[in-house]
C-alpha positions as CSV (number, residue, x, y, z in Angstrom):
1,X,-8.9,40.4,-70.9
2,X,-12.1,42.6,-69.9
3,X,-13.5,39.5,-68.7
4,X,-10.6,38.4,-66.3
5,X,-10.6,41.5,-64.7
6,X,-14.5,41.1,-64.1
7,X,-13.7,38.4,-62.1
8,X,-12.1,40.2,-59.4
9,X,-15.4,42.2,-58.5
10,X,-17.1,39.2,-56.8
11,X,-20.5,38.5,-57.3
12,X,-21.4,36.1,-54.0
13,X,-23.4,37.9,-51.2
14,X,-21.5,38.9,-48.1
15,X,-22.1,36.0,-45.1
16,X,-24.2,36.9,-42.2
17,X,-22.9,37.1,-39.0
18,X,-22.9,34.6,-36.6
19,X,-25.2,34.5,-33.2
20,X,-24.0,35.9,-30.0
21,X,-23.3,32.5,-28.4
22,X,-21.7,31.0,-32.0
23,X,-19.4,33.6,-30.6
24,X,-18.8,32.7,-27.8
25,X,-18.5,28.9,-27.7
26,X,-15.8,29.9,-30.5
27,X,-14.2,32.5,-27.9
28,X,-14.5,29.4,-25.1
29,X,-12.5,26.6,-27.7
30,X,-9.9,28.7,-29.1
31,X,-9.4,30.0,-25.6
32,X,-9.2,26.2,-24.1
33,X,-7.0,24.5,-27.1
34,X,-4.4,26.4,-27.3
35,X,-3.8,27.0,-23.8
36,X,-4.1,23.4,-22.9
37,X,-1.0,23.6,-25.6
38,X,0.7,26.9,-24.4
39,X,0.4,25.1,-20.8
40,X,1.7,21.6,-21.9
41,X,4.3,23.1,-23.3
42,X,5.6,25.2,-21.1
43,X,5.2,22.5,-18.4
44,X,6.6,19.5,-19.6
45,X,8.2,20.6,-23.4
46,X,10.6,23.8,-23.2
47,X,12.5,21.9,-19.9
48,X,13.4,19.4,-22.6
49,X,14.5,21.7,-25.2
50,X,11.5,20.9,-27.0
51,X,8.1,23.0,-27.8
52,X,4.1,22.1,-28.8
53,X,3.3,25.5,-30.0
54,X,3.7,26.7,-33.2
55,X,1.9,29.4,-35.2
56,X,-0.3,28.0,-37.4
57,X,-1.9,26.4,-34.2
58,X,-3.7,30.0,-34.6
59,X,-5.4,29.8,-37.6
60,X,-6.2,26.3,-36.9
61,X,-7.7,27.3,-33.9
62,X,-10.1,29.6,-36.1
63,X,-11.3,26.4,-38.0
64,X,-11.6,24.0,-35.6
65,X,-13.5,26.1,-33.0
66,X,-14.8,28.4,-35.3
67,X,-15.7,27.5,-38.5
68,X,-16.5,24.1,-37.3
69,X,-18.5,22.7,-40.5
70,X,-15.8,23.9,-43.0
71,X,-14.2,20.6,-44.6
72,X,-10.8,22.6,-43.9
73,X,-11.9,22.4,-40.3
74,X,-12.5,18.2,-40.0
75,X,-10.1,15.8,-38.0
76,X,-8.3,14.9,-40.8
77,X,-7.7,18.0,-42.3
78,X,-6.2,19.2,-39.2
79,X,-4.3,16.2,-38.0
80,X,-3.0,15.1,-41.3
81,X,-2.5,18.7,-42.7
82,X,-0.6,19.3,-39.9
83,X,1.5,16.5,-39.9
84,X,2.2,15.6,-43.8
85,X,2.7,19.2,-43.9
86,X,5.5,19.5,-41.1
87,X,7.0,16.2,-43.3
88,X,7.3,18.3,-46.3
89,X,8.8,21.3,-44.6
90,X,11.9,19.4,-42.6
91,X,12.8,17.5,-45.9
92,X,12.5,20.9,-48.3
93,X,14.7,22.6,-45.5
94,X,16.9,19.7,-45.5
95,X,17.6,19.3,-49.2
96,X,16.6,22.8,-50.8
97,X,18.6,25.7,-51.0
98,X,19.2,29.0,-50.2
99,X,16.5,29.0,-47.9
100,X,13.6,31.5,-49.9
101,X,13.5,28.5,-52.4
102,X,13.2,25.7,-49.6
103,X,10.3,28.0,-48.4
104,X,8.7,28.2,-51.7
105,X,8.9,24.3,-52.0
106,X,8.0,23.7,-48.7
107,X,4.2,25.1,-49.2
108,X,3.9,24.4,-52.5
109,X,4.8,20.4,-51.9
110,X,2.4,20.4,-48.6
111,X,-0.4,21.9,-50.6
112,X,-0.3,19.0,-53.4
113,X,0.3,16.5,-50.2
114,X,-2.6,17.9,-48.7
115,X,-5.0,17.5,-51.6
116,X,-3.3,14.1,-52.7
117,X,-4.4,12.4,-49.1
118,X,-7.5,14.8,-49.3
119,X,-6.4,16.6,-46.0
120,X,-6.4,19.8,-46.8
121,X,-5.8,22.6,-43.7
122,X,-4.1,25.7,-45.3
123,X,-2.7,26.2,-41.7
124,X,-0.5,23.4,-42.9
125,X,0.9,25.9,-45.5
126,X,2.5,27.8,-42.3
127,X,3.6,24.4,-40.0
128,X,5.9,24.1,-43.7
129,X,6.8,27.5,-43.9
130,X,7.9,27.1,-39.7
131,X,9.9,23.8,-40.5
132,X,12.0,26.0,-43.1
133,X,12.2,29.5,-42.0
134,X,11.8,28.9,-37.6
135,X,15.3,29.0,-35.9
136,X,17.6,26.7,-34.6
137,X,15.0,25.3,-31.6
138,X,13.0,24.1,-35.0
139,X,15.9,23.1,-37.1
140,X,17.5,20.8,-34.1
141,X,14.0,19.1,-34.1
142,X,14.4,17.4,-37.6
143,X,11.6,14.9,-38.5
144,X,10.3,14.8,-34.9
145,X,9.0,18.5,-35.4
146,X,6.1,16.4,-37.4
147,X,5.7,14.5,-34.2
148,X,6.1,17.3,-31.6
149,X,4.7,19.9,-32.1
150,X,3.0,19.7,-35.1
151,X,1.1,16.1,-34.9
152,X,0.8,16.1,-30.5
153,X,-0.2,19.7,-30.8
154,X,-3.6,19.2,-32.9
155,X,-4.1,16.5,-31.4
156,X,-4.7,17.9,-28.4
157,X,-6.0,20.8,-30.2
158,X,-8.7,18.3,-31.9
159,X,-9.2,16.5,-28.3
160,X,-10.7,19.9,-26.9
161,X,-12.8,20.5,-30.3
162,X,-14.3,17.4,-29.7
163,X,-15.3,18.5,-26.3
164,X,-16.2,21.9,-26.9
165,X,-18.0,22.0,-29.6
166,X,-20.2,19.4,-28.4
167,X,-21.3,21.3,-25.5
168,X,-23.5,23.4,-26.8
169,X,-26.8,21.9,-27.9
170,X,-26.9,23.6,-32.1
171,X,-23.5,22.7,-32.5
172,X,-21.9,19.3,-33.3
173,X,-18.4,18.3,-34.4
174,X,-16.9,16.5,-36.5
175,X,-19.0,16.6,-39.8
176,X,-16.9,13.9,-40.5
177,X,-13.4,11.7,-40.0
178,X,-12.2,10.9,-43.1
């Protein structure tokens, strides 16, 4: 028992922080993805009833512009942690109930989809969580939520990584594809 509770104390070194311009060019992405999909949306999605923005676009906006090297942060991480993710939340929703257990399955199936097609994004833990818990806007969506907004949505989020992060001369994105 003593030594699960030693555990907890940590033993790694704190990180160091970042440079000034790291800073910034993460500032400048997160900044530029998600309002190209805040202004998308509100454009040429909510006069159709529909939306591209969801929340976890947040936190996937810290990897992907951010913490650019992570292997949580690479295109298929985002795009298919996103996606397979949104899959697994519309069907829990759909066949689980009352609704805390359909949330429950929700994020714990997209986590073992996620590391079964080695696509792990834990913002993909949240687009499951919104396909169960979001309101009726979500709900009327069905499969297509995986589609719009969750799959268009990092796209577009991953098409302005691509160009951001490649702007500046010590950063480069993707580590990898696949």
């Amino acid at each position: 028992m003593k030594n699960y509770f030693h555990k907890m104390r940590g033993g790694g070194k704190c990180p160091k922080r970042v440079r000034l311009s790291e800073i910034l060019w993460s500032w400048v992405g997160s900044f530029s993805g998600v309002l190209a999909v805040a202004y998308l949306s509100s454009r040429f999605m909510e006069p159709k009833d529909l939306t591209l923005v969801i929340g976890s676009f947040g936190a996937s906006a810290v990897l992907i512009y951010a913490a650019i090297r992570s292997p949580l942060a690479q295109p298929w991480n985002l795009l298919g942690g996103h996606f397979f993710s949104a899959l697994v939340g519309v069907t829990c929703f759909k066949f689980f109930q009352p609704q805390w257990l359909a949330a429950a399955m929700g994020v714990s199936l997209a986590i073992v989809l996620m590391h079964t097609l080695k696509c792990l994004h834990p913002p993909g833990g949240a687009t499951a969580l919104i396909a169960v818990l979001g309101g009726p806007k979500i709900h009327a969506l069905g499969y297509l939520y995986a589609v719009i907004p969750a799959g268009l949505g990092a796209v577009i989020m991953l098409g302005i990584a691509l160009i951001i992060n490649n702007m500046a001369k010590e950063r480069s994105y993707p580590e990898y594809w696949f």
